[in-house]
C-alpha positions in Angstrom: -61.6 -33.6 -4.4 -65.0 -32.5 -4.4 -66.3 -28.9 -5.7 -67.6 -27.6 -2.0 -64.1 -29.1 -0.4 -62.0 -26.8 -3.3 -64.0 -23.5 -2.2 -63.8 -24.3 1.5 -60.0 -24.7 1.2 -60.2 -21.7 -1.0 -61.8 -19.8 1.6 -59.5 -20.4 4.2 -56.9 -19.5 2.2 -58.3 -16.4 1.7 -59.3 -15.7 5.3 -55.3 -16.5 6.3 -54.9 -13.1 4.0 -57.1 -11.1 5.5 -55.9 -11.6 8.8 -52.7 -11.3 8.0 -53.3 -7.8 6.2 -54.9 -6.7 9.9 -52.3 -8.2 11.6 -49.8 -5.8 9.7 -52.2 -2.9 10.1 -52.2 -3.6 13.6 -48.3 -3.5 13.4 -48.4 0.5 11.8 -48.5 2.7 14.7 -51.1 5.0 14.7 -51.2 7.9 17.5 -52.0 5.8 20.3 -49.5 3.2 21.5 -50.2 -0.5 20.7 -47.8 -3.4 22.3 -48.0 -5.2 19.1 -46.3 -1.9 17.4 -43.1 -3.4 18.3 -43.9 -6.9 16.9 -41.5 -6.3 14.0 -38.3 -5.7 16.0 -36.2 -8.3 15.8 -33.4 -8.4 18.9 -30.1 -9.9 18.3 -29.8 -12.2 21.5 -27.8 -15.2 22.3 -26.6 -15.4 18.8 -29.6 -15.0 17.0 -32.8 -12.7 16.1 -35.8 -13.3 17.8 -38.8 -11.4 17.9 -39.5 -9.0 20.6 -42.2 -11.0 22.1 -39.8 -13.7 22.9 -37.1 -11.3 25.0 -39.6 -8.8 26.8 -43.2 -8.3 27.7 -44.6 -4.9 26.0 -47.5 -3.0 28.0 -48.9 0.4 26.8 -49.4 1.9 30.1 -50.1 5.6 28.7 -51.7 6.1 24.7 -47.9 7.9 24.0 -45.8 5.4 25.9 -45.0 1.7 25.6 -42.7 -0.3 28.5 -40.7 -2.9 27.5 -40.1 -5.2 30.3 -36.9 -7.8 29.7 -37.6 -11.5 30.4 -33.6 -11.3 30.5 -32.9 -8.4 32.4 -29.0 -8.3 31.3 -30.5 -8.0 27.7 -31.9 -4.7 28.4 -29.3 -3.2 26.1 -30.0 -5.7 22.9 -33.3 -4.5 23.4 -32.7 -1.0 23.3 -30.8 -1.1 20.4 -32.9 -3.0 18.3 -35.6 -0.5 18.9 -33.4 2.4 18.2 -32.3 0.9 14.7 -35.8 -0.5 14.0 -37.8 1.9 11.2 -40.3 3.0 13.9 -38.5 6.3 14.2 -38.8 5.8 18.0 -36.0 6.7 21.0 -36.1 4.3 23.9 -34.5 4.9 27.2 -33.5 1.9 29.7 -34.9 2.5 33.5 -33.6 0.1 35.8 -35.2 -2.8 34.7 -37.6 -1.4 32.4 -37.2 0.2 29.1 -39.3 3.2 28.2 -40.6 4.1 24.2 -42.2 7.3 24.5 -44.1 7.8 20.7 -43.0 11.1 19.4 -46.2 13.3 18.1 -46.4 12.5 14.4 -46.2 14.9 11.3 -48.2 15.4 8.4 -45.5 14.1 6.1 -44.7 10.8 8.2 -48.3 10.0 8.7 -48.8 10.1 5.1 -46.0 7.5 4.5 -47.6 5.5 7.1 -50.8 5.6 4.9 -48.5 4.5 2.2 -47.7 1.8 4.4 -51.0 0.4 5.1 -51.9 0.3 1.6 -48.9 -2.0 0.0 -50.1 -4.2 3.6 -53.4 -3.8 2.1 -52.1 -5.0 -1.9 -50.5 -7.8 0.1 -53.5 -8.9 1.2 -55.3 -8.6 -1.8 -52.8 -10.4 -3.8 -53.1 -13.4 -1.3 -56.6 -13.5 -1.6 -56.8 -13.8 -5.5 -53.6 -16.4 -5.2 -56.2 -18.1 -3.1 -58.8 -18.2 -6.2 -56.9 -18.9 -8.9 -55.6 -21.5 -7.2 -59.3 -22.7 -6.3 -60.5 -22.1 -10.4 -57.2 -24.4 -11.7 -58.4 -27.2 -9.1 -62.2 -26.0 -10.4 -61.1 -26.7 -14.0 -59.0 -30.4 -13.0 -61.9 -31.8 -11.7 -63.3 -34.8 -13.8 -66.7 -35.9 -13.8 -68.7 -33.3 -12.5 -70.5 -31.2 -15.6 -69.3 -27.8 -16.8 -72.8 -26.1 -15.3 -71.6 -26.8 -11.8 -67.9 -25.6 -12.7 -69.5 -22.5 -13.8 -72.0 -22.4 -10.5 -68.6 -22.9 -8.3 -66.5 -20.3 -10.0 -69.7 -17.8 -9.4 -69.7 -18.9 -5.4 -65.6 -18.3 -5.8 -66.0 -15.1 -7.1 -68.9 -14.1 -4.6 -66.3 -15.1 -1.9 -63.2 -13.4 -3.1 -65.2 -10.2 -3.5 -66.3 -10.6 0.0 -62.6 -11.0 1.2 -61.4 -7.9 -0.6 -64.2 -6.1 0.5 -62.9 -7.1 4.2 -59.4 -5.6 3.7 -60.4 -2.7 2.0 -62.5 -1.6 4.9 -59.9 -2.3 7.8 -57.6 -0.4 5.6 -60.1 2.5 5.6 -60.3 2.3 8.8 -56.4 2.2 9.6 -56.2 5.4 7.3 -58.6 7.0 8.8 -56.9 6.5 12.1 -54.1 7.6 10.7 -54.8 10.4 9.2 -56.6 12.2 12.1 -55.1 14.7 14.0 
């Protein structure tokens, strides 16, 4: 393995972190409704849990309503449920075919756990990414034949990288809190 292959794997390693750290920001609801808010929920159908983008099709019509439509409409309950006992906090009510989430206006107190929230998504993130570059500087250090200058060079460029990364997740999480936190 060669010194630019190690820092490109490391890298893309830590690039998988970052996005996953937005992906779970994305998942925190904020005060507008987001379909992928109920990406979490996990529905009990058929004998088994499977996400909620596998049983219904979620649309955010309105920025304080979601509508969960059923791929299965005689599911519609499952659904419901698993909503109602999800953390969310939210109350869904089943329309015909449809199943309405209206988001309930948000307090001071739960938006500051939500801010809690984003930041351990945010320490997950971070923790990926440095997994990602000691994992690169053990693989830096087992190479043979290259000379210790260019080791040293290559852990620099890591470092240059990883700060980069955790630069990245420190300002979407800014940016979540900031969303958050605004009334």
């Amino acid at each position: 393995m060669t010194i630019q292959a190690i820092l490109k794997d490391a890298r893309a390693a830590m690039d998988k972190g970052v996005e996953a750290a937005r992906r779970e920001f994305a998942s925190v609801r904020s005060g507008k409704a987001s379909p992928n808010m109920l990406d979490s929920v996990k529905v009990e159908m058929y004998g088994q849990y499977m996400p909620m983008n596998q049983c219904a099709n979620v649309s955010a019509p309105e920025p304080r309503l979601l509508v969960v439509t059923p791929y299965d409409k005689g599911q519609a309950k499952a659904i419901e449920k698993a909503i109602r006992e999800s953390s969310l906090g939210l109350d869904p009510a089943i329309q015909g075919a449809i199943i309405r989430v209206p988001l309930p206006a948000m307090n001071e107190q739960r938006r500051k756990e939500l801010a809690k929230q984003v930041h351990g998504y945010a320490e997950d993130g971070r923790i990926a990414v440095r997994h990602a570059r000691t994992h690169a500087r053990d693989a830096l250090k087992k190479l043979s034949g290259v000379s210790e200058d260019e080791v040293k060079h290559a852990e620099k460029e890591l470092q240059k990288v990883h700060d980069e990364e955790i630069a990245k997740i420190d300002a979407a999480m800014k940016a979540k809190e900031a969303e958050l936190l605004e009334v």
